[in-house]
C-alpha positions in Angstrom: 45.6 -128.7 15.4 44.3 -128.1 19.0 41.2 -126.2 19.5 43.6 -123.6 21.4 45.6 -123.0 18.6 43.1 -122.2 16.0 41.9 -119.5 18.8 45.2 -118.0 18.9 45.7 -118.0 15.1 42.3 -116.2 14.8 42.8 -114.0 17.3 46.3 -113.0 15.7 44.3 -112.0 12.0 41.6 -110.2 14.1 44.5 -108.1 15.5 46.5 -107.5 12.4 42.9 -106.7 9.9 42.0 -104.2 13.5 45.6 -102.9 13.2 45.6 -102.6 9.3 42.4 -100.6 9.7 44.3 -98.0 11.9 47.7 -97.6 10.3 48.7 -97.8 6.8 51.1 -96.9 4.5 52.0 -95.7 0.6 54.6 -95.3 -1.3 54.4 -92.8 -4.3 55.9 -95.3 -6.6 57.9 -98.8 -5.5 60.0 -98.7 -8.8 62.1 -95.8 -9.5 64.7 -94.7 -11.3 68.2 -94.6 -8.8 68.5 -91.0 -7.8 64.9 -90.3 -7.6 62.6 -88.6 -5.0 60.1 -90.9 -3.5 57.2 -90.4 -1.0 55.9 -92.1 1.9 52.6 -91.6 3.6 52.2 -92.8 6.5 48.5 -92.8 7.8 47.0 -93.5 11.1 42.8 -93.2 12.1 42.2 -91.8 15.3 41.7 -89.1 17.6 45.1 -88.9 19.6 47.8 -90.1 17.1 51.9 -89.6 18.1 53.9 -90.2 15.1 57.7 -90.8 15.6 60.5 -88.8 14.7 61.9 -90.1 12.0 64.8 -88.5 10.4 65.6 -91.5 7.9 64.0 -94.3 6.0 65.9 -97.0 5.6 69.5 -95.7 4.6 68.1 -92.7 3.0 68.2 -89.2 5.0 64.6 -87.4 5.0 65.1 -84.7 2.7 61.4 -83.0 4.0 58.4 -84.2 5.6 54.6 -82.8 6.2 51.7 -83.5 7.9 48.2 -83.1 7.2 44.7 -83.9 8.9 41.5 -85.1 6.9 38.2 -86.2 8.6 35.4 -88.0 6.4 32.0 -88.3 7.9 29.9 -90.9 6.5 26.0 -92.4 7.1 26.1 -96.3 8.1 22.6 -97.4 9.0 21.2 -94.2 9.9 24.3 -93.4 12.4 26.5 -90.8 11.5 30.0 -92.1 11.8 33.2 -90.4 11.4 37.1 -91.2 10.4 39.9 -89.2 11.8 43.0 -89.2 9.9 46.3 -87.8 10.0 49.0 -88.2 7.5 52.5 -88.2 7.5 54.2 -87.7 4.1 58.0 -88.0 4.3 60.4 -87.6 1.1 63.6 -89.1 0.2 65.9 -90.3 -2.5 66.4 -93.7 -3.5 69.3 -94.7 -4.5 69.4 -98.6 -4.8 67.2 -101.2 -4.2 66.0 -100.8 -0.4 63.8 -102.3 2.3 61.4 -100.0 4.4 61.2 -101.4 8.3 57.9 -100.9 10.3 57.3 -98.1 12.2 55.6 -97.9 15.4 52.9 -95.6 15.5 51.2 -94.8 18.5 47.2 -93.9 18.0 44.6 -93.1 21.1 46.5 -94.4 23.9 47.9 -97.6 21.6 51.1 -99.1 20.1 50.5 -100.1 16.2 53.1 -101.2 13.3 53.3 -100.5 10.0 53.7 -102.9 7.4 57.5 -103.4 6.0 57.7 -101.8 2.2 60.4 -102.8 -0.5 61.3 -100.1 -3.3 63.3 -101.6 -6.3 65.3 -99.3 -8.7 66.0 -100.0 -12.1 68.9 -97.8 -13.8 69.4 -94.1 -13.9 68.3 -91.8 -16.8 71.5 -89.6 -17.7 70.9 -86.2 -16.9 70.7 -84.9 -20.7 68.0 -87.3 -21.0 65.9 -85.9 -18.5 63.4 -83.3 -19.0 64.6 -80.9 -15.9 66.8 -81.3 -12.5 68.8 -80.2 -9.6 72.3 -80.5 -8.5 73.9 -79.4 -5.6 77.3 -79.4 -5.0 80.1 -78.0 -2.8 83.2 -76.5 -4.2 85.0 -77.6 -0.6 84.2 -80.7 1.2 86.5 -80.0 4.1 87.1 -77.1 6.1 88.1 -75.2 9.1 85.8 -73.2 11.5 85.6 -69.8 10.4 86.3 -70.5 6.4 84.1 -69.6 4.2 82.8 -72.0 1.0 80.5 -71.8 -1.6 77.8 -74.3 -2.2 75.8 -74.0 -5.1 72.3 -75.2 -6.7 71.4 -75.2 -10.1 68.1 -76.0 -11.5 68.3 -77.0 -15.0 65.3 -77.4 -17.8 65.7 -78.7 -20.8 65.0 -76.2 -23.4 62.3 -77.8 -25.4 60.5 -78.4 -21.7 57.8 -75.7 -21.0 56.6 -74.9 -17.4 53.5 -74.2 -16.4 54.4 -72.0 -13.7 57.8 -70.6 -11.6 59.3 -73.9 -10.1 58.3 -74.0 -6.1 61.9 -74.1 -4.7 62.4 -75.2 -1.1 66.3 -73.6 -0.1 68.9 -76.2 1.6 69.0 -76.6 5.6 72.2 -75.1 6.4 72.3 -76.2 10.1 75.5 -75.4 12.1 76.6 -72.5 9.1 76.4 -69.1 9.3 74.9 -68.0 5.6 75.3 -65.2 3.7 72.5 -64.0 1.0 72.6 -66.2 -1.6 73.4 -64.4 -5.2 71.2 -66.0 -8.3 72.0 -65.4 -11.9 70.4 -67.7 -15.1 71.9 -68.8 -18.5 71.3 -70.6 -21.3 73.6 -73.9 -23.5 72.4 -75.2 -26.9 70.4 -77.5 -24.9 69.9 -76.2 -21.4 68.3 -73.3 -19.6 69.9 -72.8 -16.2 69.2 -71.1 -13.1 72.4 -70.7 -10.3 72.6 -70.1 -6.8 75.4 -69.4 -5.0 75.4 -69.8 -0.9 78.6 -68.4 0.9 78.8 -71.0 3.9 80.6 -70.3 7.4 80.9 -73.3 9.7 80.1 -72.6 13.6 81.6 -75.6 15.1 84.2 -78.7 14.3 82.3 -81.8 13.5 80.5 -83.8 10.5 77.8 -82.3 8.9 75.2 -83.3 6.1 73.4 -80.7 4.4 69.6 -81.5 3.4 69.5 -80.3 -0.4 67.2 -78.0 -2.0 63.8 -79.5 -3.6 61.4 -78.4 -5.8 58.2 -79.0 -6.9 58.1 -78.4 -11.2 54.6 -77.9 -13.0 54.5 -79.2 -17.1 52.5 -77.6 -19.1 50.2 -79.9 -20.7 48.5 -78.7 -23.9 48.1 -74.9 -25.0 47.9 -72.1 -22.7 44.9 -69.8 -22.5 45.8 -66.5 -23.1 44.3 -65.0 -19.8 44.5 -67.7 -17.4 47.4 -69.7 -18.1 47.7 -73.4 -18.8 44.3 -75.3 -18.0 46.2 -78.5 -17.4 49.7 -79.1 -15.8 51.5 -81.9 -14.1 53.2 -81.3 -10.8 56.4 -83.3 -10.2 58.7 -83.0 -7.1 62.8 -83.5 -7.3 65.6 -83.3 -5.1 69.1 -84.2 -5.2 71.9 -85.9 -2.9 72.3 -84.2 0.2 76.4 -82.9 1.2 78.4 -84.0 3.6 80.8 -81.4 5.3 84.1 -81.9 7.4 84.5 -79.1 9.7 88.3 -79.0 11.4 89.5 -76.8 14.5 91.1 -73.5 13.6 94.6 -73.7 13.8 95.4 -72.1 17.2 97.6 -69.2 16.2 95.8 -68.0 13.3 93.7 -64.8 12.8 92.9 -65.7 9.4 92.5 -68.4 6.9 93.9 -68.1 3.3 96.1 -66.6 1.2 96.6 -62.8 1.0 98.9 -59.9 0.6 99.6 -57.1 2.9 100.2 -53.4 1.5 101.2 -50.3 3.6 101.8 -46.5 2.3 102.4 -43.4 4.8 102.2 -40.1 3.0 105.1 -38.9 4.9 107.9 -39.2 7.2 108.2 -35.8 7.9 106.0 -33.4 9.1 105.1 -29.9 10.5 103.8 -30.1 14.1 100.0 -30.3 14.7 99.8 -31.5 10.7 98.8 -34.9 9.6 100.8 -38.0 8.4 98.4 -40.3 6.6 98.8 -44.2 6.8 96.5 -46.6 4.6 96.5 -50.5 5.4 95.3 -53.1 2.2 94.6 -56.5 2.5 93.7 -58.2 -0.2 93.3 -62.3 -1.9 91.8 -65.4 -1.3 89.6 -66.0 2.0 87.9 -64.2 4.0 88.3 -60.7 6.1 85.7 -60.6 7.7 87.4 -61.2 11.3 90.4 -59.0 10.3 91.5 -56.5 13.7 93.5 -54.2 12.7 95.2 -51.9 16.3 94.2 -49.0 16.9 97.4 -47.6 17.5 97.8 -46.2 21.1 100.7 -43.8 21.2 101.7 -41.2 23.9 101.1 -37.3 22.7 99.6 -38.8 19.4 96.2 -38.2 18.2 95.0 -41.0 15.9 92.1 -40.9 13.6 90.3 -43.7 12.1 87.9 -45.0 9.2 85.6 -47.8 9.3 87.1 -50.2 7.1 85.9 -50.9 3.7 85.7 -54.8 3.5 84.3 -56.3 -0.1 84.0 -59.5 -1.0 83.6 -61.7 -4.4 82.8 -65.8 -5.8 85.4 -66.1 -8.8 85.0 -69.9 -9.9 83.6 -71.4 -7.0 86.4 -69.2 -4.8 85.7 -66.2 -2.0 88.0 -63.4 -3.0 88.5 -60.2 -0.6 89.9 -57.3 0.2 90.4 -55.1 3.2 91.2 -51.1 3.2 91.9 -48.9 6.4 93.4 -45.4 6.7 95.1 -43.9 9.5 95.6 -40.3 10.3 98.2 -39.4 12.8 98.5 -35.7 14.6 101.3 -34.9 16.7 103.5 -31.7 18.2 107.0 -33.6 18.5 108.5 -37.1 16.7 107.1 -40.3 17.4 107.3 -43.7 15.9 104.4 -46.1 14.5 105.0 -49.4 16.1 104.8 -52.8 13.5 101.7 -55.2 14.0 101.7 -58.3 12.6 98.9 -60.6 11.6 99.1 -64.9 11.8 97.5 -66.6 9.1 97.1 -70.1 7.9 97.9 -70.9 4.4 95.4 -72.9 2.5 97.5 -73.5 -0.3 101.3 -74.6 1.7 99.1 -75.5 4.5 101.6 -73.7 6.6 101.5 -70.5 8.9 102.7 -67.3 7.9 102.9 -63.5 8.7 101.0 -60.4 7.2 103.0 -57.7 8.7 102.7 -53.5 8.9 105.8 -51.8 9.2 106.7 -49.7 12.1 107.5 -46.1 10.9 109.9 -43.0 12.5 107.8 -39.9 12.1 109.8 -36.3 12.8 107.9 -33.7 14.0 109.0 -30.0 12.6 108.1 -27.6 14.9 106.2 -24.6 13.6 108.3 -21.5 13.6 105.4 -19.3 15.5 104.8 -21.8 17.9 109.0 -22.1 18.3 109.0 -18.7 19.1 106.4 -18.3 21.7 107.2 -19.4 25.2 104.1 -20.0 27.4 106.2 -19.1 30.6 107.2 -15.2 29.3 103.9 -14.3 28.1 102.1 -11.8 30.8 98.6 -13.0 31.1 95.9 -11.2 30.0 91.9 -10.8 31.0 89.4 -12.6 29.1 87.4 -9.8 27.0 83.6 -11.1 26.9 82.4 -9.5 23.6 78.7 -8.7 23.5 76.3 -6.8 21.2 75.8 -3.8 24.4 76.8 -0.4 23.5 77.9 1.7 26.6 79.7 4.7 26.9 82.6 5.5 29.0 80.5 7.0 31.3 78.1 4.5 32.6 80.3 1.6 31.4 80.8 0.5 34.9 77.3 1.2 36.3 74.6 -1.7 37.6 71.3 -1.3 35.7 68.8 0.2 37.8 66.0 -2.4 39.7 63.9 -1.1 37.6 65.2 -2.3 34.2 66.2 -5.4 35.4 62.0 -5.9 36.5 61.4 -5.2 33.4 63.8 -7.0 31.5 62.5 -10.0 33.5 59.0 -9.6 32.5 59.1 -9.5 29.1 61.9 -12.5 29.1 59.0 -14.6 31.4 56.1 -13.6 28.8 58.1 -14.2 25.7 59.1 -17.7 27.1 55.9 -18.6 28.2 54.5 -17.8 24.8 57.2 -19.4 23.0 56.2 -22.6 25.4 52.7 -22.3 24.7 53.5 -22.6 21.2 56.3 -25.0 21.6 53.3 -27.3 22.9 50.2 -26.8 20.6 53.1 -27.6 17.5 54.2 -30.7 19.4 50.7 -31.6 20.1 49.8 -31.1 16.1 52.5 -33.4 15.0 51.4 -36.5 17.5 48.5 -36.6 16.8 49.0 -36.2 12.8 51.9 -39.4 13.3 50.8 -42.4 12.1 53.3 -45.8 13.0 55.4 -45.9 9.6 54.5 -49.3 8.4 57.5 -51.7 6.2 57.4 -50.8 2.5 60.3 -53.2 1.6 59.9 -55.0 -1.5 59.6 -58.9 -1.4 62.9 -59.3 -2.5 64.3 -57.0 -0.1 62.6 -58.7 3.1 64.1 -61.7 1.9 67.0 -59.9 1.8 66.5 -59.4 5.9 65.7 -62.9 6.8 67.3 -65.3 4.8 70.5 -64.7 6.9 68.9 -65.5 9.5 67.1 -69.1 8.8 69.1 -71.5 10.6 69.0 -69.5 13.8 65.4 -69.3 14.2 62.6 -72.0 12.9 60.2 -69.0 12.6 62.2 -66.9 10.7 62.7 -70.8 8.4 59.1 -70.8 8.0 58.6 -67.0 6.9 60.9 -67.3 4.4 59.8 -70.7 2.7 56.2 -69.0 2.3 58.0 -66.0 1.1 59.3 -68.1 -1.8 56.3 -70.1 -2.6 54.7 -66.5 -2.7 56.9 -65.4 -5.3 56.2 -68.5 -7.1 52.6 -67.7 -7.6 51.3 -70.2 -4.8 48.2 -68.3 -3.9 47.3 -70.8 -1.3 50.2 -69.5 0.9 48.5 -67.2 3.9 51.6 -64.5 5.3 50.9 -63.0 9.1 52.0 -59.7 8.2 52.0 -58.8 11.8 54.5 -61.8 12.6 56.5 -60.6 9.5 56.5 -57.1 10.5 57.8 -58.4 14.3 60.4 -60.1 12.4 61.8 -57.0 10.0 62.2 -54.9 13.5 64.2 -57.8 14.7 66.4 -58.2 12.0 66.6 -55.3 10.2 69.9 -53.9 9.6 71.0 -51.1 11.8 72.0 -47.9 9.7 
């Protein structure tokens, strides 16, 4: 071999031991049972480091990722020298055997690669058999825009497992879905404690989408617990589960709503005294949603027409969204008039087929009112407007001006008791600003999640706050909450009464 090519060979080791030094990675475990959650930490030395975004490794999505810094300071040879590092930890689930490419890693100005990882699998443990999980699952994989679904998450232990502490549950990602407040209830089988949560999805937009499952971190108890501080020892394990994958159609173009309901209309009367009322009521009711339901609000000439805010309620039977609708009418009028029909499109999810929900047009006939019948505006002879007031006069000076006099002094007692009552006005008004304090939030922890959850997957903030809110509850201690950011939040999103 040429003297050259023992230089380049050299020179090659010298730059992969220099670039070893600066990246590195680590997996938490290269063989796993299929189905599990593995981690990946990627770690670069330096000052300046730019990691890359990386939304998948290998064929498996990222179901989370964090990063952290940690600088060590050592003493070589009397010079104090120390080691910048930042840390990437990504998690994911492993399915089958699979091969981990490099990644390029750019640290102080400079390109370096990872080194390529292999993760083998060996099979599954049946879910009986293991000592807790989660599942998440969809009860509708395809859908149209504007239907709601439930998703749903359960957490199960086994019942001979004991935790340590609450689970540390990290909710789903519900990018491009509207979300309702999710609705949590627990149960117990002959072998299985289980915790549920139901999410009521509504899709924004056609498309694909995959949803990024929930994960948890679980603490076992290890040994006996100490009566005032818990367990002394417990071992923390994180789990996850297969993320969803959502087809989202176009409405169909003629339809208001999606689903299957049932229309019922009832007037009071069809006849009525003039100037009385004639009461309609409008129920909707089955399976969908009624949210976006516009009923008219009934324009007629010479008719006055009173409504309620509707009463919309909605239920999850079985994995299904059931709802119903009630509206009531009140129609006042001096002569007949007619109720026109309106009629509502909506798709069919069972025939898959368009159909009507339709309101009957009524005839109403007006009555008039004997009294009324009788008077005729036109033969009346007008009369004066009498202006009562609480002044006696007599017949004589009934007609006379007060003097100048009186009026004077009328006016000056009227000034001085007004300017008195101002004065007063003031030093009262005064008293109570400067005894108002800003009312601060009292809402439970519950009830601010309440607020914000809705709100997750239109602000990364709001994300944040409510993760912390839920390690919080958990017991994590270490979790620090900006109560002024919160606080900004609440006035943001707090429901308008």
């Amino acid at each position: 071999m040429s003297n050259l090519g023992k230089i380049w060979i050299v020179f090659a080791l010298i730059v992969s031991v220099l670039s070893a030094n600066v990246v590195d990675v680590k997996l938490s475990n290269d063989t796993v049972p299929k189905g599990s959650l593995v981690q990946l930490d990627i770690i670069a030395h330096g000052n300046d480091v730019k990691f890359p975004t990386i939304t998948q490794v290998g064929d498996a999505p990222v179901v989370s990722q964090d990063q952290a810094m940690k600088i060590y300071t050592s003493n070589i040879n009397g010079k104090s020298v120390t080691d910048n590092q930042k840390i990437l930890t990504l998690s994911f689930v492993v399915q089958d055997d699979m091969k981990i490419p490099p990644f390029s890693i750019q640290v102080d100005g400079k390109e370096y690669q990872t080194k390529p990882l292999v993760i083998h699998t060996t099979k599954a443990l049946p879910l009986d058999k293991k000592p807790f999980y989660l599942k998440f699952e969809a009860k509708k994989h395809k859908v149209f825009v504007d239907e709601p679904f439930v998703v749903s998450v359960y957490f199960v232990v086994r019942n001979d497992v004991v935790l340590a502490t609450q689970p540390r549950y990290n909710p789903p990602k519900f990018d491009g879905f509207f979300v309702s407040e999710p609705k949590q209830k627990s149960y117990q089988n002959a072998t299985h404690s289980i915790t549920q949560i139901d999410y009521v999805l509504t899709p924004k937009a056609e498309g694909n989408y995959t949803i990024t499952p929930p994960s948890a971190k679980v603490a076992i108890a290890d040994g006996n617990a100490d009566p005032f501080f818990g367990f002394s020892n417990a071992s923390w394990h994180q789990i996850t589960t297969k993320p969803i994958t959502i087809s989202v159609e176009p409405k169909p173009d003629n339809a208001s709503l999606i689903g299957d309901f049932k229309v019922i209309a009832h007037i009071d009367k069809e006849s009525t005294k003039a100037n009385k009322p004639v009461n309609l009521s409008v129920k909707i009711f089955g399976e969908g949603s009624l949210d976006d339901v516009e009923l008219p609000s009934y324009d007629i000439d010479g008719v006055s027409v009173y409504s309620d805010d509707a009463t919309i309620k909605s239920e999850v039977k079985n994995g299904k969204i059931y709802s119903s609708y009630i509206k009531t009418y009140a129609f006042i009028s001096d002569h007949d008039f007619d109720i026109p029909k309106h009629t509502i499109k909506a798709y069919s999810l069972a025939t898959h087929k368009e159909y009507n929900l339709t309101i009957p047009s009524y005839h109403i006939s007006v009555k008039a009112n004997q009294a009324y019948a009788m008077t005729d505006s036109s033969t009346q002879t007008p009369q004066k407007p009498v202006i009562h007031t609480n002044i006696e006069l007599t017949p004589k000076d009934a007609t006379a001006k007060p003097s100048k006099v009186d009026i004077k002094v009328a006016s000056w007692w009227s000034l001085l008791l007004a300017f008195v009552a101002g004065m007063l006005a003031m030093f009262a008004l005064g008293k109570l600003k400067w005894r108002w304090k800003t009312p601060k939030f009292t809402l439970s922890n519950s009830e601010v999640l309440k607020t914000l959850y809705p709100h997750i997957s239109e602000d990364k903030a709001v994300e944040e706050m409510v993760r912390k809110l839920y390690a919080k509850e958990s017991g994590d201690k270490s979790v620090k909450i900006d109560k002024k950011e919160l606080e900004e939040m609440l006035k943001r999103y707090k429901p308008k009464a």
